[in-house]
N, C-alpha and C positions, 0 to 999 in steps of 0.2 A: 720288703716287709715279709718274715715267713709268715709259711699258713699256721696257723692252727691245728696241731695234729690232734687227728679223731679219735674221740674217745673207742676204747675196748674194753667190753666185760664178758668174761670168760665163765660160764661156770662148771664150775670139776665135782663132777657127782662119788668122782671117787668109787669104792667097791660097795657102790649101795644103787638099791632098783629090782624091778621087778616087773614083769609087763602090765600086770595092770596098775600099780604105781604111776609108775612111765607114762600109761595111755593120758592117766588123767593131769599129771604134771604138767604132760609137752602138749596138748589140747587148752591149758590155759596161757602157756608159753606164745602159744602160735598167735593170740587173743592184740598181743601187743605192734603196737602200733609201729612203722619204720619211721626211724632219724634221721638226719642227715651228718648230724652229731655224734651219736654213739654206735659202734658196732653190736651187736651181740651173738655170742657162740656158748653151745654148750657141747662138754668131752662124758658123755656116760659113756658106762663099759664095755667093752669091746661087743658083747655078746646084744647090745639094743643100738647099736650104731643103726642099723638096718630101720630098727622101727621108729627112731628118731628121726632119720629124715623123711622115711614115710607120711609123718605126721607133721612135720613141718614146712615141708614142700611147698613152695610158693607164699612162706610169711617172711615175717624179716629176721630171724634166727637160723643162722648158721649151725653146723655139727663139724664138731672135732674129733680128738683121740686124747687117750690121756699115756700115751706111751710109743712107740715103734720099736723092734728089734732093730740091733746094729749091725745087721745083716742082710743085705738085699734078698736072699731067699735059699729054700736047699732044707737038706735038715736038719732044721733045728727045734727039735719039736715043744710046741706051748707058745711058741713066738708068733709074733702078727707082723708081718712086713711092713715098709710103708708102700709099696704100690698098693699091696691089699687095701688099706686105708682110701688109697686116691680112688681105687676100683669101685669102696661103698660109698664116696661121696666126699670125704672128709675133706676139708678145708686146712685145717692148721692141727698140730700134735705140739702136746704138753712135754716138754722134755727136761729130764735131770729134775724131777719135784724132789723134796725132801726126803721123804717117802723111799723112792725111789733107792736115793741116794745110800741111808742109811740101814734101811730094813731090808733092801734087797745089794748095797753091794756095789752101787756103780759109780764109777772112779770119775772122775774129770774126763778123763782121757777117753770111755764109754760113751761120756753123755757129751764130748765134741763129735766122736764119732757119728752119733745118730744127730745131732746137728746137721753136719755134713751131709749125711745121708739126705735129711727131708729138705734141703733145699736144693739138691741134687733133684730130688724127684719132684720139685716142685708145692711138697708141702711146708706150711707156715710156720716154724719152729718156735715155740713158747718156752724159752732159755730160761729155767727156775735157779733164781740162788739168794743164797742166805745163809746168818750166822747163828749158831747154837748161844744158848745165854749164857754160858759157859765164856765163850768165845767174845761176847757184847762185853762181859764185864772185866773181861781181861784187856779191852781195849786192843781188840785185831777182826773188830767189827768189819772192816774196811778192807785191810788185809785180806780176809779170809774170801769176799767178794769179788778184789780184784784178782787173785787168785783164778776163782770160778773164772770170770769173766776171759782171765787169760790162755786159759784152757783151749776154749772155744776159737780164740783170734791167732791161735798158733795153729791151728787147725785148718781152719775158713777163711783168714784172710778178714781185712778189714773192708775189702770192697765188699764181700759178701755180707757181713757182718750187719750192715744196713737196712738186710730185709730180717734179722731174726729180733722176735720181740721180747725184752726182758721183764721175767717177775720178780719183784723181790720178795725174798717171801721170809723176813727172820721165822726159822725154826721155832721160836720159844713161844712164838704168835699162834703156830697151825695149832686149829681146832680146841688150844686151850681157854677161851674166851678173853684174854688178853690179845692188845694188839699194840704197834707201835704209834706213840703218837702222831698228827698229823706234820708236826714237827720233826720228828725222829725220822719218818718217812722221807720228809721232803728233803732232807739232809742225805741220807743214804740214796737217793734218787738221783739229786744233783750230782753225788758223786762219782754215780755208774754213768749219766751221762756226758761228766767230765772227762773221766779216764776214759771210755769210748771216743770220744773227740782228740785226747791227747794220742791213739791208737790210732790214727790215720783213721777212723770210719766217721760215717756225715749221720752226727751221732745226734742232728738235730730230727732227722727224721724217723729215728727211731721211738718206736713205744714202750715205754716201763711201765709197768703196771705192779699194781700195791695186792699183796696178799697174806692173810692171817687173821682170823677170826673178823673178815670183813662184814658187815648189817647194814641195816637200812639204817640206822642212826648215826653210823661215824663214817658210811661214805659221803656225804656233800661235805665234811669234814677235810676228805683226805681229798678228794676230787676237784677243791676250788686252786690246791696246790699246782704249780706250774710245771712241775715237773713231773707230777704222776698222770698218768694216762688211760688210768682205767683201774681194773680191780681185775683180779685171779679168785673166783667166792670159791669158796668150798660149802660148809655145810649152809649155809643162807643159800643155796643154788638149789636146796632140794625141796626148800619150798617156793610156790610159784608166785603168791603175793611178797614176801621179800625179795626173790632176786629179780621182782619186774620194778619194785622200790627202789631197787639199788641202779637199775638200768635208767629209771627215771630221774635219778638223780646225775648220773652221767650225763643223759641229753639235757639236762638244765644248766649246763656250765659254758 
């Protein structure tokens, strides 16, 4: 019988914070209680990695990154390595978000690279992908996913491939207050689990996790689905009574 894979919720503060923000944020963060059920991490900005795990040291909230350079080191100046990352603590780095993808430029072939990289050096790779609603309604929804996803497995290998954890995040969802149904989700989930399995990797062990204007109201929504395995929050992550709503709801499934 497989196990059960544990829930993960991630949250991506994205380019917002401030120290004292932060103190009082991650001081109500720390409040929550551990699961056996749910993981949780949070990726603020590079510049409060430090005071995040400060403050959270010894609760049951982990600290990520929301990026790495595709560069082990040297100069490249404005870049953050990922040893630097392992140096302040980090656990797992968010890689290839939307964001990312678009606004700054980085290619499939970029964001397999720093794939490779952090699980080269050991960190936890949070493999972002998704399609623009441009892309959903033209019907290459899937396409354009497996695509992403094949980027990475020409890269890493599919034995490796088992320890990076996928988001899905449709584009059309981030931050606009739309999101994919729990249907819609559970479909495009199935599918990245599928085509991973058809890839030679033991694509049952892997975590997908759902991302795009995720709440405390439509995660036990998306959560009771079989194939999703957590949640990627963005803006619900910056405040600490939802994103401990949303973790709550994780550990109830």
């Amino acid at each position: 019988m497989l196990k059960v894979r544990k829930k993960l919720v991630i949250g991506n503060w994205k380019m917002n914070g401030c120290l004292e923000r932060n103190a009082s944020l991650l001081a109500e963060l720390r409040l929550m209680g551990s699961s056996e059920r749910v993981e949780v991490v949070v990726c603020p900005p590079f510049p409060y990695v430090s005071q995040a795990k400060e403050i959270l040291a010894g609760s049951a909230v982990s600290v990520g990154a929301q990026n790495l350079s595709s560069f082990k080191d040297g100069a490249y100046t404005g870049d953050v390595s990922g040893s630097m990352l392992l140096d302040l603590g980090c656990s797992l780095v968010i890689v290839g978000h939307s964001e990312r993808r678009s606004v700054f430029g980085e290619t499939d072939h970029v964001v397999a690279t720093k794939v490779a990289l952090a699980l080269e050096l050991g960190l936890k790779p949070i493999l972002c992908v998704g399609e623009t609603l441009a892309q959903r309604e033209a019907g290459e929804a899937e396409a354009v996913v497996q695509a992403q996803l094949d980027g990475v497995l020409a890269v890493v290998g599919a034995a490796l491939a088992s320890d990076v954890v996928v988001a899905y995040e449709p584009v059309w969802a981030i931050g606009t207050g739309r999101t994919a149904t729990p249907d819609q989700a559970e479909v495009m989930h199935a599918f990245i689990r599928a085509h991973l399995e058809r890839s030679g990797v033991a694509a049952q062990k892997v975590k997908i996790l759902y991302g795009g204007s995720v709440t405390a109201a439509n995660a036990p929504l998306l959560f009771v689905k079989p194939d999703i395995d957590g949640a990627l929050v963005g803006g619900a992550s910056l405040v600490a009574e939802s994103f401990s709503l949303i973790c709550a709801a994780a550990a109830a499934i």
